[in-house]
Each structure stands twice: as C-alpha cells, then as structure tokens.
C-alpha positions in Angstrom: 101.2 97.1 130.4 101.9 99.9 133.4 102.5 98.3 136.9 99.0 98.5 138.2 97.8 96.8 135.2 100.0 94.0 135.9 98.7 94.0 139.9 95.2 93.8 138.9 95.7 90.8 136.0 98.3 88.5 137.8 96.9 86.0 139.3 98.6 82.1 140.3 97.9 80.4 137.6 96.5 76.6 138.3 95.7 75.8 134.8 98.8 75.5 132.2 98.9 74.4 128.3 101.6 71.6 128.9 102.3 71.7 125.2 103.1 75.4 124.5 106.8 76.4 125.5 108.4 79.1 126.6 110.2 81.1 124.4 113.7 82.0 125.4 113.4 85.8 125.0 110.7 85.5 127.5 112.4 83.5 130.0 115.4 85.9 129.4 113.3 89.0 130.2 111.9 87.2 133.6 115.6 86.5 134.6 116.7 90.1 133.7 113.9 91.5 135.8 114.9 89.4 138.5 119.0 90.6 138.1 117.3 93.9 138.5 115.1 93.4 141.6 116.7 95.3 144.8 117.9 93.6 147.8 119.5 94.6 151.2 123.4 96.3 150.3 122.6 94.8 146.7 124.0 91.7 147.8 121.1 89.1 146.1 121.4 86.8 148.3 119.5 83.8 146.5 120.3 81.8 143.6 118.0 81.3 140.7 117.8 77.8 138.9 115.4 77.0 135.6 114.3 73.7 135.2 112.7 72.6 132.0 111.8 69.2 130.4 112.2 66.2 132.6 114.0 68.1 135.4 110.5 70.6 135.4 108.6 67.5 135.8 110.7 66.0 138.7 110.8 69.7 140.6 106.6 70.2 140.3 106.7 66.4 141.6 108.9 67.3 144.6 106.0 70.1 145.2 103.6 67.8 145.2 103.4 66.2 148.7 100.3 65.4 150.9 98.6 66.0 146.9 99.2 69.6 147.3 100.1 71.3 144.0 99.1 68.4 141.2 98.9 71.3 138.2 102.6 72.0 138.9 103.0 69.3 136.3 101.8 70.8 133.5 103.9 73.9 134.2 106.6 73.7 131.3 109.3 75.6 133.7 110.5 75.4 137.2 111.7 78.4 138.8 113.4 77.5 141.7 114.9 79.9 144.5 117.7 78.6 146.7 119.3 81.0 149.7 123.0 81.8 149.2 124.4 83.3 151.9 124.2 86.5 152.9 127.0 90.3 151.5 128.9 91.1 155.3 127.3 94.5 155.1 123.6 92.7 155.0 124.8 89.8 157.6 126.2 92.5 160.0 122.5 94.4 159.1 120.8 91.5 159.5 122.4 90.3 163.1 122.0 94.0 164.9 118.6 95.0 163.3 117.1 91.1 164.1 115.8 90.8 160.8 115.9 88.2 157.8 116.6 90.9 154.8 117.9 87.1 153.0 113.9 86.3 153.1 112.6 89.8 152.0 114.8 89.4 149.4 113.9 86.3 147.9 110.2 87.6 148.2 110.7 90.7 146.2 112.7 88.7 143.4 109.6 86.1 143.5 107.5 89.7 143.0 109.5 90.8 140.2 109.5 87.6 138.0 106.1 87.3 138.4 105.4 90.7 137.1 107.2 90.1 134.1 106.1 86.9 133.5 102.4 88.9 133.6 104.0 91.4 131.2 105.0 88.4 128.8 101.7 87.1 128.8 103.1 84.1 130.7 101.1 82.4 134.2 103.0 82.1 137.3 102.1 80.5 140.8 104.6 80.1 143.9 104.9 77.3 145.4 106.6 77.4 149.1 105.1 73.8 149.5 108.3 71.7 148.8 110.7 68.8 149.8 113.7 70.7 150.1 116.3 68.0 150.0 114.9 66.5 146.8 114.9 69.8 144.8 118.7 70.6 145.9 119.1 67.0 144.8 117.9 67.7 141.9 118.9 70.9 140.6 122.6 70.5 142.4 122.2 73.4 144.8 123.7 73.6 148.3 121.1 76.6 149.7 117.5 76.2 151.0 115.3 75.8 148.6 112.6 78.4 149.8 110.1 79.4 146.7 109.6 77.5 143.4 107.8 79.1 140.7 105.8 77.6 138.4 105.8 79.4 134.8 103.8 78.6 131.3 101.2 79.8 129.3 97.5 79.4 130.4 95.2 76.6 130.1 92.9 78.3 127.0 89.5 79.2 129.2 91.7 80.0 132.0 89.6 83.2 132.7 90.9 86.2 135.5 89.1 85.7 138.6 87.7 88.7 141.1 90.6 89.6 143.2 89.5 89.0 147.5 91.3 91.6 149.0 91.3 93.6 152.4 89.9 97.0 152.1 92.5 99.5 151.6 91.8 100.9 155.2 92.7 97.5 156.8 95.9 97.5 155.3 97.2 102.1 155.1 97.4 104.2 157.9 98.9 107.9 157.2 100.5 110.0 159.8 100.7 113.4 158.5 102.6 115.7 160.7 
C-alpha cells in the first residue's frame, strides 16, 4: 500500500471487533513507525504508552466524558501520547520563533501511527477528548496527556465512507517566481 493509498482509505474508525487482538508484530510496526516520525532538532518530545486489557478499558473510559467517545471501549488498545519536555535546541527554537514545535510534534507522530496502523489493516481514531489527570493516573505518566489513540480491527460491515474535504484550491496557493 503506497502513501496515497493509505490517505484515501484511513478513516477514524468508530466501529471495532472487541474480540480480535492485535498481534504483536503489528503493534511493533506502529511503534517503529512512530520511533521514525521526525520532530523539531530530533528531540521527540512525547512519550508513547500502550494500554491493553483492563488498563485499555479504563483509558477509553477516561475518554468518555459528557458520553463523547462510547466505541472507545471496544477498541482492544490504547495509544496514549503524553508531552515530555522539550531537546534545548527545540526549547530555545520554540521560545524565539513563538511556536509549540512539542504540539506539531505529537501531531505528526499521531500521523504516522495512524498510517501504519492503515498499512496493517488495523482502524484507528484520535481521541483529544480526555480527563487528563485520570489517564496519567493510570498509565503512571508525569506529562500531558494530549492525544489517545484508539487501535483494533474493524467492526465486520464497517464499510469506507466518502471522504468531505475542501477543494484542493481552498487549501494550495503556488507562488512561482
């Protein structure tokens, strides 16, 4: 599956098979895709956690506030990305240029183990609807909690839906000169 492929069939999957698992060397390709993804001075300034089993259950519940996000249960692993702080090279970056490269790259790293997860055959949603202080509760992380990613198989029926996207010419301008 080329890259374009996987942009035109990933989709956030709402729908999972609660009794089909993961298999380990899928889960291992994810997290080596996210080791891979590029961030500001290589510094990767997140920290991954995988939740399976009971702790999956109790993360998609911690998601699940104001009844927003009821099919994270079903989901038979947790993704969840924390904020560690930031290389000095990136920090001083961050501080002169007034921007948050720490957020940028926790969004590409969401990007990339998404894409593989597509690749594996796997459905993904992120979730930035969270309780913060119950996920570092329980997963044992100090950092904000700022995406968590649902990941499993899909529901059997669980067709690809019509992407609704801004035309092209919304979204590119070329300067050629």
């Amino acid at each position: 599956m080329d890259f374009l492929e996987i942009a035109k069939t990933r989709q956030s999957c709402r729908q999972y098979d609660p009794l089909r698992a993961v298999e380990e060397e899928k889960l291992n390709s994810i997290l080596e895709a996210a080791r891979l993804s590029p961030s500001a001075c290589n510094g990767q300034p997140y920290f991954i956690t995988v939740c399976q089993g009971e702790t999956a259950k109790r993360v998609a519940k911690a998601t699940q506030g104001l009844g927003m996000n009821k099919f994270a249960t079903a989901a038979p692993v947790m993704i969840v990305l924390s904020e560690r702080p930031y290389v000095a090279s990136a920090a001083l970056g961050a501080k002169v240029k007034k921007n948050d490269y720490r957020s940028i790259d926790i969004g590409i790293v969401a990007a990339y183990i998404t894409a593989e997860a597509t690749a594996q055959g796997l459905g993904t949603c992120i979730l930035g609807w969270l309780n913060d202080e119950e996920i570092r509760a329980i997963c044992g992380v100090d950092g904000a909690v700022r995406l968590v990613i649902t990941v499993g198989y899909p529901k059997e029926g669980d067709t690809l839906r019509a992407k609704k996207r801004k035309p092209i010419a919304d979204l590119v301008k070329t300067i050629e000169e």
